[in-house]
N, C-alpha and C positions, 0 to 999 in steps of 0.2 A: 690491143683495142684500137679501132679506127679514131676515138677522138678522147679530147680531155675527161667526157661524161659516162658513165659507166651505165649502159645499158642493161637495165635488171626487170626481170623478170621474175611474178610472183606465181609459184603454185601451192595451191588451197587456200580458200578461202575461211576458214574459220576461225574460231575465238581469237587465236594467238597472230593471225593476220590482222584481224581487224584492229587488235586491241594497240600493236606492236609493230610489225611489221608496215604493214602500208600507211598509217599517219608516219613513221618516222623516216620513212623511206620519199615520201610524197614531199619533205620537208627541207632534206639533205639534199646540202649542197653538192655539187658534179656527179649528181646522178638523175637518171632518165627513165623513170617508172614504166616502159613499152609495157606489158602484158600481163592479165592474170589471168588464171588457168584452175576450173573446178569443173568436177563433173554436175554441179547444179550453176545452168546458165544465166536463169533469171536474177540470181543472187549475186554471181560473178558482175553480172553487167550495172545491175545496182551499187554496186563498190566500184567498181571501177568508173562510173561516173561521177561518183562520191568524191574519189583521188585525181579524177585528171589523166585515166590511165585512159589510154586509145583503143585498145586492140583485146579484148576477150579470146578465150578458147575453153572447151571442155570435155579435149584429148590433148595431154600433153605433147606428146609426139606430133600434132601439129604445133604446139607451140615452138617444141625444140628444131623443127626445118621448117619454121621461117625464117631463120637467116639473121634477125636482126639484134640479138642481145649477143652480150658478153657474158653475162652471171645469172644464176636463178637462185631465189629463196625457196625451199622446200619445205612448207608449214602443210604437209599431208598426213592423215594418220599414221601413227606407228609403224603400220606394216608395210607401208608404201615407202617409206624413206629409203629403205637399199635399191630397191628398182628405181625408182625415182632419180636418187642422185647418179645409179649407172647410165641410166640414161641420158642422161645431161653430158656427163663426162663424155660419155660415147658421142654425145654429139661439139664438141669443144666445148662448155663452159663450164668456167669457175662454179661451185656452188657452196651457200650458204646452206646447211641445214638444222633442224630443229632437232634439239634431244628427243628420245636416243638415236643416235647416226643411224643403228642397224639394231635386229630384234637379239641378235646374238653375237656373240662375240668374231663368231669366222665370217659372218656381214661385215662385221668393220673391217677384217684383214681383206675380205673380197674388192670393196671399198680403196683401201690404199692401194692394191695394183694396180686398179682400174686407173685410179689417181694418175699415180708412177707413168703408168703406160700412156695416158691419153698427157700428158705436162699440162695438167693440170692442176688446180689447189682445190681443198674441200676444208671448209672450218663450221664446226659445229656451235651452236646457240647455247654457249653455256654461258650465258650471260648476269650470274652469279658473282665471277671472275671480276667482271668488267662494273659493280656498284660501287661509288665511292666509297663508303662505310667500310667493304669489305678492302679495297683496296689502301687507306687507310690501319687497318686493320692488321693489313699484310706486312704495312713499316713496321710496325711494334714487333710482328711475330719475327719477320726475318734482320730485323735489328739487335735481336735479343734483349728485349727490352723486357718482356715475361719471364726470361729463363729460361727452364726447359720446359719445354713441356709433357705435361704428363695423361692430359685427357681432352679430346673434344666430343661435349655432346651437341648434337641436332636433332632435331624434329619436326615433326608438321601433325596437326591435329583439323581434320575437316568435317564440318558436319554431316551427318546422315541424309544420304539423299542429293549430294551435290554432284554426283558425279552420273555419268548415265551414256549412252548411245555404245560405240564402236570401246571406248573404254571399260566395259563392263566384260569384254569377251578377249580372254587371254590368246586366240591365235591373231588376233588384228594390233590388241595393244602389248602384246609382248611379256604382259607383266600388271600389275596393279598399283598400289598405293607404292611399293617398292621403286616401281617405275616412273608415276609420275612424282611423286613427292621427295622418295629416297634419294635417286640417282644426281638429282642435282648439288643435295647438301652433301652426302659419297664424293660426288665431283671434285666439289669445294675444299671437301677437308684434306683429299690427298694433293687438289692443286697448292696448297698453303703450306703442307712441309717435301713437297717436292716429288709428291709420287712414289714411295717407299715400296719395299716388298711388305705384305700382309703374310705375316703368319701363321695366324688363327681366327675361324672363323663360327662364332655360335650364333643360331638366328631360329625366332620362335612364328609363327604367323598365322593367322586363321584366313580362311578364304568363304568367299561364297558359297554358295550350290551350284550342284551339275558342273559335269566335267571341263567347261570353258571356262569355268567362272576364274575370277582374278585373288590375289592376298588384297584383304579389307585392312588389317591391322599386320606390325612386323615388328619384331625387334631383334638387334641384330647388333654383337659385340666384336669389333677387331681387334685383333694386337698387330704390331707394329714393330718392324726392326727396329729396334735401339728409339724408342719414338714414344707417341700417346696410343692409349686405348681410345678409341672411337666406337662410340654412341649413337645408335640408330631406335628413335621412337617414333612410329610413323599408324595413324590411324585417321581413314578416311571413313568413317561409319561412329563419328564422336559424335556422346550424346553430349552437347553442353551449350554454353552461348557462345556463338562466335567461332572462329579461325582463329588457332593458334602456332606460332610457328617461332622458333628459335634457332641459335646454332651459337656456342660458346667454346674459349678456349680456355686451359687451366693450364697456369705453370708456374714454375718454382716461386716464381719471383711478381706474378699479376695474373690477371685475366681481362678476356675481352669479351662480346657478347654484341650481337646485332640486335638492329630491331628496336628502337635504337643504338647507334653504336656508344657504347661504354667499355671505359677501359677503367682499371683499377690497379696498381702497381705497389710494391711495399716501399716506401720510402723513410728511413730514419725508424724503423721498427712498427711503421703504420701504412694500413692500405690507405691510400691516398688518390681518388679522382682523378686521372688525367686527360678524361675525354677530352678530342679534338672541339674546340668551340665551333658551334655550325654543323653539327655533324646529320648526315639526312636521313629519316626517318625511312618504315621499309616500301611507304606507299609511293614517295615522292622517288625514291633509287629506281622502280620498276623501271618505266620510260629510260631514265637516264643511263640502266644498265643496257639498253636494248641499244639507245643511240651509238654507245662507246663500243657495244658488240659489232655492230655494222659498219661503224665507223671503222673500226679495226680491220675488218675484213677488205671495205675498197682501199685502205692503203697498201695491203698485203699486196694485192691481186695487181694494183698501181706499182708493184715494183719499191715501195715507201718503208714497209716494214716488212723484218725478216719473216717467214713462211715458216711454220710448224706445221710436219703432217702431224691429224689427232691420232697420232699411237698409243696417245693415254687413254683413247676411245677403249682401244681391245682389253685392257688392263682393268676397266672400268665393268666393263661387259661381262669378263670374264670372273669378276667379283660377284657382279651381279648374279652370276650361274652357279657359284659355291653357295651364294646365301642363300638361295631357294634352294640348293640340296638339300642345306645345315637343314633348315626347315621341315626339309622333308623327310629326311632322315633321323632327324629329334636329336641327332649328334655333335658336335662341336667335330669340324675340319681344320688339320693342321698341316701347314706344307710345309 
């Protein structure tokens, strides 16, 4: 990089840019917000006057031979994310992108060579990883302060009618409530005992209509080498009040559970309360997970911290492609 400030550049402009990406990006220190890039211009230039950002485009490819960034955030549909990020790489920079890296599992390996070959780094927004709560969370579990563990459940429950455009149509988004909902807490629960082999795999799902259509509801049971069963309840077509969302760990010896974070441990023959004092609830973690994401990323890319390629990306990917078998097939898969 020509200087101490990391020249970033944003492509697409929607929900998860506006919401996440450019306030915290516009915010952060030794970085230099140059360009956003959407194929609707009027909207692009309206934000990026909104942030301070200079320079609009609404072809990426002119943004990536202009010359003047070192990193791009890649906040584009689903299906744009593999071309997207190769293109970048293809043109030297770092990139930041939005879950999921790729629609399929051989996108993300396509992805790491690209990577490999261009020396480049690519880190994905699983910014889950990066909430206090959860990382707190993560002392108890990797301290053995729970014991063993023997189950984590997660879920998300959204109401009917929230979701709509380019996500309703499974060649663009890849996948449905599985994808957006699933993949992040999936993420979570294997980044927490280290990414294990999965043995088995049973998953029930209903979908839409017409042949594009996406999974509206899913559930989905794993085993675990030597490890917990995990729990997937996932329904974006919930009749009820409200957004509901969880993800808990069960083990020998406690439990913990987000949202807020609570921990509970057997102490002297009693469960007993140990929640961290101060712990942050899941509205105020949002922001502050996305800060710590990006933050993470220009120290990477700064040489600051060590560089993981996401190869848990394909592992991830590659689950996500047996649960939609199970699914499909009404069978329980065993490897």
């Amino acid at each position: 990089m020509s200087s101490d400030r990391v020249r970033i550049g944003v492509v697409g402009a929607g929900a998860i840019a506006q919401v996440a990406h450019l306030p915290v990006l516009a915010k952060m220190r030794g970085v230099e917000l140059m360009t956003l890039c959407d194929n609707d211009g009027v909207k692009a230039r309206a934000l990026a006057d909104r942030f301070g950002i200079p320079d609009v485009f609404t072809d990426i490819e002119d943004l990536l031979g202009d010359g003047q960034l070192d990193a791009v955030v890649v906040a584009t549909p689903n299906h744009l994310h593999e071309p997207h990020v190769l293109s970048a790489l293809a043109a030297g920079m770092h990139v930041f992108c939005e879950r999921p890296l790729a629609l399929t599992s051989r996108g993300v390996e396509r992805i790491l060579t690209a990577s490999q070959r261009a020396d480049r780094m690519v880190l994905v927004g699983n910014n889950h990883r990066f909430r206090s709560d959860v990382q707190a969370m993560d002392a108890f579990v990797r301290g053995g302060e729970l014991g063993r563990l023997h189950g984590i459940r997660a879920g998300s429950y959204q109401p009917r009618g929230l979701t709509e455009g380019w996500r309703l149509r499974r060649n663009e988004a890849g996948g449905g409530v599985l994808v957006d909902h699933g993949l992040p807490l999936l993420d979570l629960a294997l980044w927490l005992v280290d990414y294990p082999d999965v043995t088995r795999i049973s998953a029930y799902m209903e979908r839409g209509r017409g042949a594009n259509a996406v999974d509206e509801a899913l559930l989905a049971s794993l085993g675990i080498v030597d490890g917990p069963t995990l729990s997937l309840d996932l329904n974006r077509n919930y009749v009820g009040v409200g957004e509901r969302w969880w993800f808990e760990v069960l083990g020998t010896r406690g439990s913990a559970r987000l949202a807020p974070l609570r921990v509970v441990k057997e102490l002297n023959g009693r469960a007993t309360d140990v929640s961290p004092t101060g712990a942050a609830t899941r509205d105020s973690t949002f922001l502050q997970s996305y800060r710590a994401g990006l933050a993470h990323f220009l120290s990477v890319i700064r040489g600051e911290s060590p560089y993981e390629p996401p190869v848990q990306q394909v592992r991830l990917l590659k689950l996500m492609e047996t649960i939609y078998r199970s699914a499909e097939d009404g069978k329980e898969i065993r490897s």
